[in-house]
C-alpha positions in Angstrom: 11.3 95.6 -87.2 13.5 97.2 -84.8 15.1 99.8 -86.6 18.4 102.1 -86.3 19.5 101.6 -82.5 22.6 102.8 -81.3 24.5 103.8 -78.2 28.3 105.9 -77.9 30.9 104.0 -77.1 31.9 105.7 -74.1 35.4 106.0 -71.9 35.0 102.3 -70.7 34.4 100.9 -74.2 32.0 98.6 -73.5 28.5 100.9 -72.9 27.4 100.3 -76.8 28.0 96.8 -76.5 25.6 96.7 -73.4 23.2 98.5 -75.1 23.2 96.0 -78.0 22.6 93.3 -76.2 20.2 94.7 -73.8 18.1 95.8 -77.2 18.6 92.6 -78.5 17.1 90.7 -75.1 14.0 93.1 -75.9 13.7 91.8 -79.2 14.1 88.3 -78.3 11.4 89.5 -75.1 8.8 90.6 -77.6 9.1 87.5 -80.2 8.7 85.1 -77.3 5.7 87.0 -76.4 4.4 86.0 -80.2 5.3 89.5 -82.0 6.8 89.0 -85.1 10.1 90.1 -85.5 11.3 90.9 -89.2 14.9 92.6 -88.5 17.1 94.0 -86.0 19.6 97.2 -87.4 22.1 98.8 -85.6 23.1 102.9 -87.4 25.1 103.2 -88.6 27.9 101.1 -90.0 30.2 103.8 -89.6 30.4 106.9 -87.1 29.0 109.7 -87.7 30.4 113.4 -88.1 28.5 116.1 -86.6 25.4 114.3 -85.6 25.8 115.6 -82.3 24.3 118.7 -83.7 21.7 117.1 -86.1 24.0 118.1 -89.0 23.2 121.7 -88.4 27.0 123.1 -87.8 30.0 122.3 -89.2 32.1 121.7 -86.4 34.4 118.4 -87.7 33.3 116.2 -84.0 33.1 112.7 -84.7 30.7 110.9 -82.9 31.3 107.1 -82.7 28.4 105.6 -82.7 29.3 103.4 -85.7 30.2 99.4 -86.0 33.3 100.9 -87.5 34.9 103.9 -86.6 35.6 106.3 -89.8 39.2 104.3 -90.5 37.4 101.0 -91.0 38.3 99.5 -87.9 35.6 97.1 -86.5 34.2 98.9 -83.0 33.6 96.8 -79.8 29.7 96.6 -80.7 30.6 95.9 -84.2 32.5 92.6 -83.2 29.1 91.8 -80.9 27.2 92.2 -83.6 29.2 89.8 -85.5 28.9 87.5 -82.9 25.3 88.0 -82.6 24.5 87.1 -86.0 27.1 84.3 -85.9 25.0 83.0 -82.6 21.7 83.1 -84.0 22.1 82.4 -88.1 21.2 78.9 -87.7 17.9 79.9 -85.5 16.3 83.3 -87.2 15.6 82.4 -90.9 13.6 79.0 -89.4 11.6 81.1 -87.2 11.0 84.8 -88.8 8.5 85.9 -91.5 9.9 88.2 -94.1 9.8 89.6 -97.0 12.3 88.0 -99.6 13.4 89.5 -102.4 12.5 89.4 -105.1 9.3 91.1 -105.0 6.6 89.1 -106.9 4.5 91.1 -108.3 1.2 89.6 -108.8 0.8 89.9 -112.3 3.8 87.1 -111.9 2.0 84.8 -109.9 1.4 82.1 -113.0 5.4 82.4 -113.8 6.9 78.7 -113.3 10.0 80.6 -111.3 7.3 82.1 -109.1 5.1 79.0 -108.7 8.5 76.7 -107.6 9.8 80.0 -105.1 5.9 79.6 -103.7 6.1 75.8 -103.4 9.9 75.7 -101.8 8.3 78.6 -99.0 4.7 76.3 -98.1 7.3 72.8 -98.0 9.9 75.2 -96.1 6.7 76.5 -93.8 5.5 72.9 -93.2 9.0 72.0 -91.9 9.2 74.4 -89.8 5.9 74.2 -88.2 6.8 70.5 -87.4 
C-alpha cells in the first residue's frame, strides 16, 4: 500500500502533478517487479491549514497540498488523479489482491452468503490467472 503522498502545487502549477505520476510509475515499478500492490492514496482530499507548522501555531496559511483546494475546486493533481483511476479501472481490480469488505469473520465461514462471495472470488481468481 502506498499510503498518503503528496507534493505543493507550486508557482508553475504543474509540480504535484509530476509528483503523482512519478509516484505512481514507482508503484507500477514495484508490481512489475512481483510486489503486491493493495492501494495507492494521495492526502489529502482537501488542503490543509497550518500543516506547514505540524499544527503547532495558529497562523491561518493554507497549504495546498489537497486534490481540492478548501473552496471545492478540483486541483491540477486532482483532475490527474481522476484520470489515473479512469486509465487504469478496467486493469487494477483483475490484477490486485485485496481485502474486500465485508470482513468475514470466521465464525461465518459456513453462512451460504459467505460460501457464494468465496466461490465468485476462486471462479473470479481462475479467470484471471488464465
Amino acid at each position: 500500500m502506498h499510503t498518503e503522498t503528496n507534493f505543493r502545487q507550486g508557482p508553475e502549477g504543474n509540480e504535484a502533478v509530476l509528483w503523482l505520476w512519478k509516484e505512481w510509475a514507482n508503484v507500477l515499478r514495484i508490481r512489475n517487479d512481483g510486489q503486491p500492490i493493495v492501494g495507492f492514496t494521495w492526502y489529502s482530499l482537501t488542503d490543509q491549514v497550518d500543516w506547514d507548522t505540524g499544527l503547532r501555531e495558529k497562523n491561518g496559511r493554507v497549504v495546498p497540498l489537497g486534490l481540492y483546494d478548501l473552496d471545492r475546486k478540483i486541483r491540477p493533481v486532482g483532475q490527474a488523479y481522476k484520470d489515473l483511476i479512469a486509465s487504469w479501472r478496467e486493469v487494477l481490480p483483475t490484477s490486485s489482491v485485496c481485502l474486500q469488505v465485508p470482513v468475514i469473520f470466521p465464525s461465518e465461514f459456513d453462512e451460504p452468503f459467505v460460501r457464494r462471495q468465496m466461490e465468485r472470488a476462486r471462479r473470479r481468481r481462475g479467470r484471471d490467472a488464465a
